[in-house]
C-alpha positions in Angstrom: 66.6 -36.7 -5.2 62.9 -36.5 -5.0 60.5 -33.5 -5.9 60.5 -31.9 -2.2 57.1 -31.2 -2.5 56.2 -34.9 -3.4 57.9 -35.5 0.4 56.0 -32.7 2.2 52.3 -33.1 0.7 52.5 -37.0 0.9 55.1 -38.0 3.9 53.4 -41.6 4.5 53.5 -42.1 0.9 57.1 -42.0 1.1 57.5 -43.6 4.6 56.2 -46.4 3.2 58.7 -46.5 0.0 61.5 -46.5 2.3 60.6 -49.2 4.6 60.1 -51.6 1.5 63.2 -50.8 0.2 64.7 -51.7 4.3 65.4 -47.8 5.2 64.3 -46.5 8.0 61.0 -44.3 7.7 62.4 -41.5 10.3 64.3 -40.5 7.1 61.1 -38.7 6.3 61.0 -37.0 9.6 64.5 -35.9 9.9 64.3 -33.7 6.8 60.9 -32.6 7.3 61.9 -30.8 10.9 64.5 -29.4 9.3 62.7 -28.3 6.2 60.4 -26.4 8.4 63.0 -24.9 9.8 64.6 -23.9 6.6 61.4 -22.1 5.5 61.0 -20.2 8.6 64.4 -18.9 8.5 64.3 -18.2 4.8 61.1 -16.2 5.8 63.1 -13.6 8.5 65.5 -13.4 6.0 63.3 -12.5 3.2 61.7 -9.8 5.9 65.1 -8.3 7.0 66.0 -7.9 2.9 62.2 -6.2 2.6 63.0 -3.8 5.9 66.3 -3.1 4.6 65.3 -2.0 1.3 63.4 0.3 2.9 65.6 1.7 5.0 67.9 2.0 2.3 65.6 4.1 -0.2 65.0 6.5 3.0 68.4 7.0 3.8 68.7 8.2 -0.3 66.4 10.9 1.1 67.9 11.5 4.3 71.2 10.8 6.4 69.9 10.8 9.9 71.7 9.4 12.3 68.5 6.7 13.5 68.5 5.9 10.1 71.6 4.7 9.8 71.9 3.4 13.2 69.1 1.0 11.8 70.4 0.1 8.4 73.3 -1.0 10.5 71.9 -3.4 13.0 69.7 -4.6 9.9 72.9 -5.5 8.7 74.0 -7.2 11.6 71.4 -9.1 11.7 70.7 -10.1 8.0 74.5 -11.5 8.0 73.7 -13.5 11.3 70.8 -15.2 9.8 71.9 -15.3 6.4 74.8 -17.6 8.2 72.0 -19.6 10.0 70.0 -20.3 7.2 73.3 -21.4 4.9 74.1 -23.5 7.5 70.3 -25.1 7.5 70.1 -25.3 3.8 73.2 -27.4 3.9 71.9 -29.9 6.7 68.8 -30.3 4.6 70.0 -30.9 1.3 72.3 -33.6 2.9 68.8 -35.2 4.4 67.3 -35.0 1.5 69.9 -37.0 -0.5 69.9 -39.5 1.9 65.9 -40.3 0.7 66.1 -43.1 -2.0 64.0 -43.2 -5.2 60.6 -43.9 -5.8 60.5 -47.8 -6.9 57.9 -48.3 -9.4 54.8 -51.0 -8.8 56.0 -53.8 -10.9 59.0 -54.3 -8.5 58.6 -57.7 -6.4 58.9 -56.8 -2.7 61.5 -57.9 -0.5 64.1 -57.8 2.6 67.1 -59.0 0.6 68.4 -60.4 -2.8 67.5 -63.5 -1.8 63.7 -62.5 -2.3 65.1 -61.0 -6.6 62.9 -62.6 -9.0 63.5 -64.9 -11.2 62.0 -63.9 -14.7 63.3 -66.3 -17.4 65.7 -68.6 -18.8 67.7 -68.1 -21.9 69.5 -71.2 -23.5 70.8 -74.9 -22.5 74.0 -75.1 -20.6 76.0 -77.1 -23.4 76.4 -81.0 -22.6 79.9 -81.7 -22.2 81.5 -84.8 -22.3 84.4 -84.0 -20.0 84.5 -82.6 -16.5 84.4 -78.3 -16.9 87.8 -76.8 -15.7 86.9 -73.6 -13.9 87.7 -70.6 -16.2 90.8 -69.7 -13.6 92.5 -73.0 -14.1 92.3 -72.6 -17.6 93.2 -69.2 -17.5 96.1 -70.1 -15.8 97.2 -73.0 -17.4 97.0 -70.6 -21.0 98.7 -67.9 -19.5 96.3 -65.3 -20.4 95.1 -64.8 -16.7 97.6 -63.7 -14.2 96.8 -63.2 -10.7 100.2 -63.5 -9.2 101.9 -61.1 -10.2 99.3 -58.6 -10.3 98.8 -59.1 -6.4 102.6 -59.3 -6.5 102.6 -55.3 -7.9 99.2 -53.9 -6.9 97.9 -56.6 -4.3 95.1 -58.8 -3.5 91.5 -58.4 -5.9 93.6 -57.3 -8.8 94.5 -59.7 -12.1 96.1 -59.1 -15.7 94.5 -60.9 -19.1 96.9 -61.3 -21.3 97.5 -63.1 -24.6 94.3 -64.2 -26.0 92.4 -62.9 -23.2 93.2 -59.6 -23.8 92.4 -60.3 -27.5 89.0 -61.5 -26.4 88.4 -58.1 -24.9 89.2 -56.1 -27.5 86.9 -58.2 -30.1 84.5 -57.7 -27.7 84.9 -54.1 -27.7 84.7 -53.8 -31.7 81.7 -56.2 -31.6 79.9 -53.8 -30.0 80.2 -50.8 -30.7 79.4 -52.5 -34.3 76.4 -53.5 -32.9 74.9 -50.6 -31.0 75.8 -47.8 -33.7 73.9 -49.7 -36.1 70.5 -48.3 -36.9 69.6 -51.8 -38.5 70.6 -53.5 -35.3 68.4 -52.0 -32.8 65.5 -51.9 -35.2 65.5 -55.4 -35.4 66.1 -55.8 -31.6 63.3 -53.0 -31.2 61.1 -54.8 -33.6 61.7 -58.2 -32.1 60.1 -57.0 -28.5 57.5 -55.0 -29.9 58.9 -52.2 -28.3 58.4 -47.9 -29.6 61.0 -46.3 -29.1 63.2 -44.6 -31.2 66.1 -46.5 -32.8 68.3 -43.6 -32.4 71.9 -45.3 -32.0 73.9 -44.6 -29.4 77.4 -42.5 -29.5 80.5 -43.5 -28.5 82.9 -41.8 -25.2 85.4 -42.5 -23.4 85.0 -40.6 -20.4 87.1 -39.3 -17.8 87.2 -42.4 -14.6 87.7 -38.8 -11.9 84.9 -37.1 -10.9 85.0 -34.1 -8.2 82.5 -33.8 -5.4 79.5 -32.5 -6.8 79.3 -34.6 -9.6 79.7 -38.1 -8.0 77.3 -37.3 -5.1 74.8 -35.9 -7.6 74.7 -39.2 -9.4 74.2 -40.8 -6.1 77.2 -42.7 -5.4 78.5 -40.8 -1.6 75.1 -41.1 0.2 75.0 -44.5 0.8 78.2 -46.8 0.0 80.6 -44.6 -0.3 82.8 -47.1 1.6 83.0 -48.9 -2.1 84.5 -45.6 -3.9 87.9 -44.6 -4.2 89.0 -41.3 -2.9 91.3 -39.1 -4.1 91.5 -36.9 -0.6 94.4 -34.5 -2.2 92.9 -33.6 -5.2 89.4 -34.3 -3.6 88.4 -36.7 -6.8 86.7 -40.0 -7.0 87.4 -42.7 -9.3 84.4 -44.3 -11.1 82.8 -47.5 -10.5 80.9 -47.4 -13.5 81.3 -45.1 -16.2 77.2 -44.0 -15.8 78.9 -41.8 -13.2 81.0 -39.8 -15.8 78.5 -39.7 -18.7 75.2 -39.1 -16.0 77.3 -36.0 -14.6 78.9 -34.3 -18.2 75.3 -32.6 -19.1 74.6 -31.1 -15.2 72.7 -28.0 -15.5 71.9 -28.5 -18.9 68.8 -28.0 -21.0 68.1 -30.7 -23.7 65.9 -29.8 -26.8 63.3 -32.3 -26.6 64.0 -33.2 -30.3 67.0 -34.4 -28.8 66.0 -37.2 -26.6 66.9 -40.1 -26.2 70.7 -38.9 -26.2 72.3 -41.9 -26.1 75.8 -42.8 -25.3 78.1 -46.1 -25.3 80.7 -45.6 -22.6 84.0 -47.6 -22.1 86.2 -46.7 -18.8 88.6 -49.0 -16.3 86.1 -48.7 -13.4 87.1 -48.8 -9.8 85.5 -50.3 -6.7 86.7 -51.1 -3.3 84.2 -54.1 -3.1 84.1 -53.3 0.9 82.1 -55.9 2.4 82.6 -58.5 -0.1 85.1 -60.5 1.9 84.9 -64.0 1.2 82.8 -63.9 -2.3 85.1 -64.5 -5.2 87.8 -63.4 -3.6 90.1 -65.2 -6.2 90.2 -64.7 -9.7 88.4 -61.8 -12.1 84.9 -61.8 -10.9 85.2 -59.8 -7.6 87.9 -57.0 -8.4 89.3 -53.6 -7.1 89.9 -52.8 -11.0 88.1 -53.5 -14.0 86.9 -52.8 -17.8 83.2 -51.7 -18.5 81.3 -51.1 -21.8 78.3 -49.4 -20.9 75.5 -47.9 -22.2 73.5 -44.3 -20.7 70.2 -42.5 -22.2 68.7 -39.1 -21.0 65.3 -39.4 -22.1 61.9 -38.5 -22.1 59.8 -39.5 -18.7 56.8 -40.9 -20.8 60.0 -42.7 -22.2 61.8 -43.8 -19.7 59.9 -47.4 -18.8 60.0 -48.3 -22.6 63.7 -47.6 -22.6 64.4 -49.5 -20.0 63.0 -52.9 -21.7 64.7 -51.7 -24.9 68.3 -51.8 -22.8 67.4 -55.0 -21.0 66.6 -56.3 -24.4 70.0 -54.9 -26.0 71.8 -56.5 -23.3 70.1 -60.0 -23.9 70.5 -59.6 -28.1 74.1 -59.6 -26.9 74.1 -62.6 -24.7 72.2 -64.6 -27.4 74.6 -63.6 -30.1 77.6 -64.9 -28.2 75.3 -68.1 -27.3 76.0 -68.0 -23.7 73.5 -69.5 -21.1 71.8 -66.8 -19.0 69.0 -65.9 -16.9 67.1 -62.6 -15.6 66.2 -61.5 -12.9 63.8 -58.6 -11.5 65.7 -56.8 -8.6 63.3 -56.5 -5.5 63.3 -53.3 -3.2 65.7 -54.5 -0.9 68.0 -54.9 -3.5 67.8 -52.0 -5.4 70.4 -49.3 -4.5 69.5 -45.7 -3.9 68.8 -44.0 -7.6 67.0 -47.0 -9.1 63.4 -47.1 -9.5 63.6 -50.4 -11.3 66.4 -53.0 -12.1 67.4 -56.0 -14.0 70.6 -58.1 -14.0 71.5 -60.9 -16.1 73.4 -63.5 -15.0 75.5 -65.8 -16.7 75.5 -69.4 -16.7 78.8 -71.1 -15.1 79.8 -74.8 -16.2 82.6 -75.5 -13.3 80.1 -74.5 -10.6 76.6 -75.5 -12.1 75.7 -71.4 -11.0 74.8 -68.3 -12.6 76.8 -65.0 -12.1 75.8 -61.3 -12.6 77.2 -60.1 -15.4 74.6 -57.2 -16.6 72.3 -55.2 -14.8 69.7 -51.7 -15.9 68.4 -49.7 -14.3 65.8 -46.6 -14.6 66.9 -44.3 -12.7 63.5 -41.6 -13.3 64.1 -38.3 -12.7 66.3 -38.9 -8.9 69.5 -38.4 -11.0 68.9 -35.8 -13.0 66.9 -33.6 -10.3 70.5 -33.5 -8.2 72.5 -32.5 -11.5 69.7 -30.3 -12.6 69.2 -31.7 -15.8 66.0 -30.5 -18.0 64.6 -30.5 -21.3 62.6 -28.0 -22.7 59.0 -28.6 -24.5 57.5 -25.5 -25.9 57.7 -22.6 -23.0 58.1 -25.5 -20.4 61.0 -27.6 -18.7 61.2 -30.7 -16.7 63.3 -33.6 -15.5 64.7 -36.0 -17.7 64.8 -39.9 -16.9 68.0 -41.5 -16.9 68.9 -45.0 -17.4 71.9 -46.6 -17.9 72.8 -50.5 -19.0 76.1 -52.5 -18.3 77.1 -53.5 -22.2 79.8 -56.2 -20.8 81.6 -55.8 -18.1 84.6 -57.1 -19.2 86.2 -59.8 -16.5 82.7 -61.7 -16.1 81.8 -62.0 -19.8 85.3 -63.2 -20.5 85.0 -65.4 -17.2 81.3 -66.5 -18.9 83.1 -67.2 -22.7 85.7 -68.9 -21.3 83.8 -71.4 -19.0 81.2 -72.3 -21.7 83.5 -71.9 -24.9 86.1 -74.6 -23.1 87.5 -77.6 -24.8 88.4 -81.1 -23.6 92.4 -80.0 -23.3 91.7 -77.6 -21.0 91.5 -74.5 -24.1 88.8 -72.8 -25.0 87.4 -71.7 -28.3 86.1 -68.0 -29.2 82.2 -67.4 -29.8 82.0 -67.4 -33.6 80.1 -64.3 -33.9 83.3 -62.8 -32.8 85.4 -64.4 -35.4 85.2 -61.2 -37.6 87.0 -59.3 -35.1 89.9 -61.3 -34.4 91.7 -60.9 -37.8 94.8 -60.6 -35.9 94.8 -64.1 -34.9 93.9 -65.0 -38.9 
């Protein structure tokens, strides 16, 4: 959420934020009515605790009857508005979440992902001398992709890897967490972009995929698009989409050492995503699925940090792609397309041989302060806390890289070869 006092002593300021990000600018409005109203009843409140106190020290003295005619009608009254002013604090919290982050300046302005920028290229799609097979046909035709029976047991959007594909993912796995707890690694990625930060490697969790209430909507996933989360209405738990959610929510109300920052994890979960909306875009296949392995990578760090780590996870992301000598692109997400915590984003996309097209397969995100504000997560410098910035980083998300390995590792008889850099971690196959 943002500093309510950011909202109340510049409202245009954040009027305008929201309409370049397409949300309405009454947002602003709506909570500051009821912010007002907040205050005034936590005022009377704050005077019915100060008369009562009095009353209360008097009737230590004395037992008249006025007296405690009076202490009781205080009582009365302090419950009544007590009640009120619950009920307001409630209504404005809720108004409050619904205000999206800040976007920073170097975010390209726009009314839909069709106006995402374009940054760079990254590699030659590989001249083949054969017509590419899409990577579902060959999937198929292997048997290491199976769609039918996975819609025959769990329905339509879900799909099984088996055989070598599963092999794939779990090379992929052990590649990187090879790669990302390796000090020399991120140096040389660090030194390669001319980047300072710390080269601080990043620690490996497997967290839980159900979160309760508080911590899903204080990472910032039941405000807006909640339509694409599972809920668990009996046990009131949500499944993850990403496994940011679990790792963002583990150190709520926490103070971090500042020594301690950046506290980096590496994250591996089966996410989960309704992918409401989506009808009609991939709807076949592994691309577009209700179920679905992520690697991902989370950092709680400094806010004089937090743009510098940003480039060092969109640079770790593209070390990655260039290593398995895929094709890819970037692209700078603009306002529009943003999403409610980000301040900034970056996907990489993926280039596709059967289809001549890229697909996401990455994005990053900083995230600022907005996360950790609703969790309440601080570090502590000297005699002084604040926020810290959070950003997180898809590693691989595991059905599109696979999708991506398989479309531009294929062979003429409709196979398809494994990157070498990977070679090292397919000893079962030796």
């Amino acid at each position: 959420m943002l500093d309510v006092d950011l909202i109340r002593n510049n409202p245009e300021l954040i009027k305008k934020n929201l309409e370049e990000r397409g949300y309405s600018p009454k947002l602003v409005d709506r909570f500051l009515s009821i912010d007002q109203d907040w205050r005034e009843k936590t005022k009377a409140v704050d005077n019915l605790r100060a008369q009562r106190n009095i009353v209360s020290k008097q009737l230590s003295k004395t037992k008249s009857k006025d007296l405690i005619l009076k202490a009781q009608l205080l009582k009365q009254r302090l419950k009544k508005l007590e009640k009120e002013k619950r009920e307001l604090e409630l209504e404005r919290m809720q108004r409050l979440y619904l205000i999206p982050n800040l976007h920073l300046k170097e975010v390209p302005i726009g009314k839909s992902e069709l106006d995402n920028l374009e940054i760079k290229r990254v590699g030659q799609p590989r001249k083949l001398n054969f017509k590419p097979s899409s990577y579902l046909e060959i999937g198929q035709r292997l048997n290491v992709i199976d769609i039918e029976r996975s819609v025959k047991t769990s329905g339509t959007r879900f799909g099984s890897l088996l055989g070598k594909a599963a092999i794939l993912e779990f090379a992929l796995i052990n590649f990187v967490i090879s790669k990302l707890t390796n000090r020399k690694f991120l140096t040389r990625v660090i030194q390669k972009n001319r980047l300072r930060v710390s080269a601080k490697e990043f620690y490996p969790i497997l967290p839980p995929v159900m979160l309760n209430f508080r911590s899903m909507q204080g990472m910032g996933y039941l405000d807006w698009g909640k339509e694409e989360v599972y809920h668990i209405e009996k046990d009131n738990l949500y499944l993850v989409g990403t496994s940011e959610q679990s790792i963002g929510a583990r150190h709520q109300n926490e103070i971090f050492k500042k020594s301690d920052l950046p506290k980096r994890y590496l994250g591996f979960s089966t996410c989960f995503r309704r992918e409401a909306g989506s009808y009609g875009k991939d709807t076949k296949g592994i691309i577009r699925v209700h179920q679905f392995d992520k690697l991902e990578m989370f950092s709680f760090c400094l806010p004089s940090k937090s743009r510098l780590e940003h480039k060092f996870f969109l640079a770790l992301e593209e070390a990655l792609m260039q290593e398995l000598n895929i094709p890819y692109r970037v692209i700078s997400i603009c306002t529009a397309d943003l999403g409610q915590t980000a301040a900034q984003k970056y996907d990489i996309e993926a280039y596709i041989p059967s289809e001549n097209r890229y697909i996401e397969t990455h994005s990053t995100s900083n995230c600022t302060d907005y996360q950790a504000r609703r969790l309440n997560i601080k570090y502590r410098e000297k005699d002084k806390t604040d926020f810290v910035h959070t950003i997180n980083g898809t590693v691989f998300a595991m059905g599109r890289i696979i999708v991506s390995i398989i479309e531009n590792y294929q062979t003429a008889n409709k196979d398809f070869e494994f990157p070498p850099v990977l070679k090292p971690y397919l000893k079962c196959l030796s």
